[in-house]
C-alpha positions in Angstrom: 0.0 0.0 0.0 1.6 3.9 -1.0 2.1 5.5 2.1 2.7 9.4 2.5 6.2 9.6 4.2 7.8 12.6 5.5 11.4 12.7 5.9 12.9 15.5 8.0 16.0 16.3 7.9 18.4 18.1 11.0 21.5 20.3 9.7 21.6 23.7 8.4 25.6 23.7 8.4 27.3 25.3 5.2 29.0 22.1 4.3 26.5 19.6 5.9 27.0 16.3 4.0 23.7 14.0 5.5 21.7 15.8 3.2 23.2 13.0 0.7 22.2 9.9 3.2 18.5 12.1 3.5 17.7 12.4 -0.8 19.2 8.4 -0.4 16.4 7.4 1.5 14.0 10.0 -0.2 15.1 8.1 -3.7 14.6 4.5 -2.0 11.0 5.1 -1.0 10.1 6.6 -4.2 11.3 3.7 -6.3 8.8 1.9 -3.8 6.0 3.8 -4.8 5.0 5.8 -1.9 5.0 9.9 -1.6 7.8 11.3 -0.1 8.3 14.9 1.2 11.8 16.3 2.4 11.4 18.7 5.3 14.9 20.8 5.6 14.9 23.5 8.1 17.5 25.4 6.3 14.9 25.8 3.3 12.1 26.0 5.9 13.5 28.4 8.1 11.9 28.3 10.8 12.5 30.7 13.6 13.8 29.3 16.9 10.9 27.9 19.2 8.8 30.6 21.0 5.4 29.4 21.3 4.2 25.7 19.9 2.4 25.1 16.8 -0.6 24.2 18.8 -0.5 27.1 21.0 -1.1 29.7 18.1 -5.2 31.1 17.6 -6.5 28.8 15.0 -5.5 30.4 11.6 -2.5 33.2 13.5 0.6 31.0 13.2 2.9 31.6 10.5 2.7 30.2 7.4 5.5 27.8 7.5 4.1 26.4 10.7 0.5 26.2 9.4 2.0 24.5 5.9 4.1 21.5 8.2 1.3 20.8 10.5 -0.4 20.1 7.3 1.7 17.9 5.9 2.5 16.2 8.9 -1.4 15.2 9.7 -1.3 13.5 6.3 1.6 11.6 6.7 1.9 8.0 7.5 5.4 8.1 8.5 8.1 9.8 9.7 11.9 9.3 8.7 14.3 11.7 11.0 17.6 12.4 9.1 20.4 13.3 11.9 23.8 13.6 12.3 25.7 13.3 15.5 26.6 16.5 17.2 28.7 16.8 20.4 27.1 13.4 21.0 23.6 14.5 20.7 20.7 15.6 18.2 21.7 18.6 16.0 20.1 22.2 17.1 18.3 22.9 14.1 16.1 19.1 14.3 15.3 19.6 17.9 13.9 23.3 16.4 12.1 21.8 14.2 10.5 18.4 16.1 9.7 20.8 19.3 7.4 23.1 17.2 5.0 20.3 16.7 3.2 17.3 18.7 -0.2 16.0 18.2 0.7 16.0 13.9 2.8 13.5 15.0 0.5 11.5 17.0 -0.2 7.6 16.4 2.4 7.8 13.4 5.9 5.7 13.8 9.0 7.0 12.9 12.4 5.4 11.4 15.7 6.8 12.5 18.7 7.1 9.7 21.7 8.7 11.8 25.2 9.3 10.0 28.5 10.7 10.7 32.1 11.4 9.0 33.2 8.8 11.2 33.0 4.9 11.6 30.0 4.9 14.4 27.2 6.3 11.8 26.2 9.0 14.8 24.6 6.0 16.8 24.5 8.1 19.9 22.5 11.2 18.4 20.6 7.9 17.6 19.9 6.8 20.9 18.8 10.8 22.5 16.6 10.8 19.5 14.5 7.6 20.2 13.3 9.2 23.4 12.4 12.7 21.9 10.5 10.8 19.0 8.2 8.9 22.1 7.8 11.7 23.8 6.6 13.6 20.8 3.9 10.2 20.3 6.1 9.0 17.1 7.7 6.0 18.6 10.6 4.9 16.7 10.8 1.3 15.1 13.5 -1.1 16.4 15.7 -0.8 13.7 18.3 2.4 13.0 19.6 2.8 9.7 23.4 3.5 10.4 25.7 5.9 8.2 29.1 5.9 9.0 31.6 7.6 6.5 28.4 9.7 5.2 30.6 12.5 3.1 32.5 9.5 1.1 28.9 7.0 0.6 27.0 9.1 -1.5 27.2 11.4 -4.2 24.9 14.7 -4.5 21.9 13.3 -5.7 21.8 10.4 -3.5 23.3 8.0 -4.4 25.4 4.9 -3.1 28.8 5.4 -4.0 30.0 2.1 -2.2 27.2 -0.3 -3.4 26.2 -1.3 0.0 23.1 0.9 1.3 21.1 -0.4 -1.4 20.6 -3.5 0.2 21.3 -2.5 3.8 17.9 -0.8 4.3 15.8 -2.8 3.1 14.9 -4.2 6.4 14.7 -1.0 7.7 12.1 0.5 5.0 10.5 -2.9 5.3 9.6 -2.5 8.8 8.7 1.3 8.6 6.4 0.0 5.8 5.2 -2.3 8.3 4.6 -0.4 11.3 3.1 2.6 9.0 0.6 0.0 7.6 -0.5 -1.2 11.0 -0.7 2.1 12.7 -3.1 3.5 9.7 -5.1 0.8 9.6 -5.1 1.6 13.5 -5.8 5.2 13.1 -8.6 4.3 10.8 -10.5 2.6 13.6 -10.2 5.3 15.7 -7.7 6.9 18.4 -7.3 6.6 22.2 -8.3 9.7 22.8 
């Protein structure tokens, strides 16, 4: 079944390279046939976090806000894009997540973490789990893994060293699967 995915990704750095590993997994799901939107907050711009989406008068927040929360109540999943800063979750995705909560709700969300280095920014990984929950778009088990992100793809996406291809397939299967279910779900009806 298409699904309507939403892949956000974190850095707004001058020479940011997981913008690569993020149009990689925006190219993957595509050739699977679903609808794929790339959120990047440097094209977004959003300012930094003063008041939530929610707590805006109905039809006052800005228009960038008022265009995400749009696009996230249609989406079916989530993929979250992030590099590894200082151990943690880069700046400009926490920005970007925190504006936002019940858009998110009842949806599940895939990590894809990378890093110049060998570890594929598996720590970010691990603070980023527990925002997603806390946000109500609990990640799936697996993490896709990036390491050496600058040398893997080229500008458009795609896998330089022949080995990602394959790689994420269990990942995108079990987003695939988890999206299904939780759709299916939401079409029943919410807790609350």
């Amino acid at each position: 079944m298409a699904l309507d995915v939403i892949v956000i990704y974190g850095s707004v750095r001058s020479t940011r390279q997981g913008i690569k590993a993020a149009k990689f997994v925006v190219n993957t799901f595509k050739k699977r046939g679903h609808t794929v939107t790339l959120v990047d907050p440097l094209e977004t711009k959003l300012p930094l976090i003063d008041k939530l989406y929610r707590e805006y008068e109905k039809g006052k927040a800005p228009k960038v806000l008022e265009d995400l929360a749009g696009l996230f109540r249609k989406a079916d999943a989530f993929v979250i894009v992030s590099g590894e800063y200082n151990h943690s979750i880069p700046p400009a995705l926490t920005n970007l997540l925190d504006h936002f909560r019940v858009e998110y709700f009842f949806r599940p969300s895939g990590i894809v973490c990378y890093s110049v280095g060998p570890f594929g920014g598996v720590r970010a990984a691990m603070q980023l789990r527990a925002l997603l929950g806390e946000l109500g778009m609990s990640s799936i088990p697996t993490v896709f893994a990036i390491p050496e992100v600058h040398s893997s793809f080229n500008e458009e996406g795609i896998d330089l060293k022949n080995i990602y291809s394959d790689s994420v397939k269990r990942f995108l299967d079990e987003l695939e699967w988890y999206a299904n279910a939780l759709k299916e779900a939401r079409n029943k009806g919410i807790p609350y």
